[in-house]
C-alpha positions, 0 to 999 in steps of 0.5 A: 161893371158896376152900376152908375147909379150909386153916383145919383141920390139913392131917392132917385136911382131906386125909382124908375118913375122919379128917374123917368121924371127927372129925365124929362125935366131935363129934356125941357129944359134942353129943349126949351134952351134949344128951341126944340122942346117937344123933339127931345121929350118926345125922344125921352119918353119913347125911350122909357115907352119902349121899354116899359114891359121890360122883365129881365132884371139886368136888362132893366138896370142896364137901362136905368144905368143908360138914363143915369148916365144920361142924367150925370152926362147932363149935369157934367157938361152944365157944370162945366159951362158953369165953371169953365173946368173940364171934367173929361179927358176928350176934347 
């Protein structure tokens, strides 16, 4: 399965700090549209603390490749809020 990340900047699918950095700035701007701001942060970052003695090399692109998913998730559903457009297939 190919990696997701090609579809983000490489600046930011190579690092996992700039990745871990624009996951929560996303989550507060979630969080602040829906009044729970310090709910999905925290979510965020127990997601990268749980992992962050991760060794084994494809684990760790699998979950960069679940944060990047994430990422173009969010940016899919603003655009299309944005537009009026569907970009998927689900209704």
């Amino acid at each position: 399965m190919p990696s997701l990340q090609t579809a983000l900047p490489p600046e930011l699918a190579n690092n996992v700090i700039r990745l871990y950095r624009e996951c929560l700035r996303r989550a507060k701007y979630i969080g602040h549209k829906q009044h729970n701001t310090a709910l999905v942060v925290d979510m965020v970052r127990q997601q990268f603390k749980k992992h962050m003695h991760e060794t084994d090399p494809e684990k760790i692109q699998k979950l960069k490749d679940d944060a990047a998913r994430g990422l173009i998730n969010h940016i899919l559903y603003e655009s299309e809020k944005l537009s009026g457009r569907k970009f998927s297939n689900s209704s």
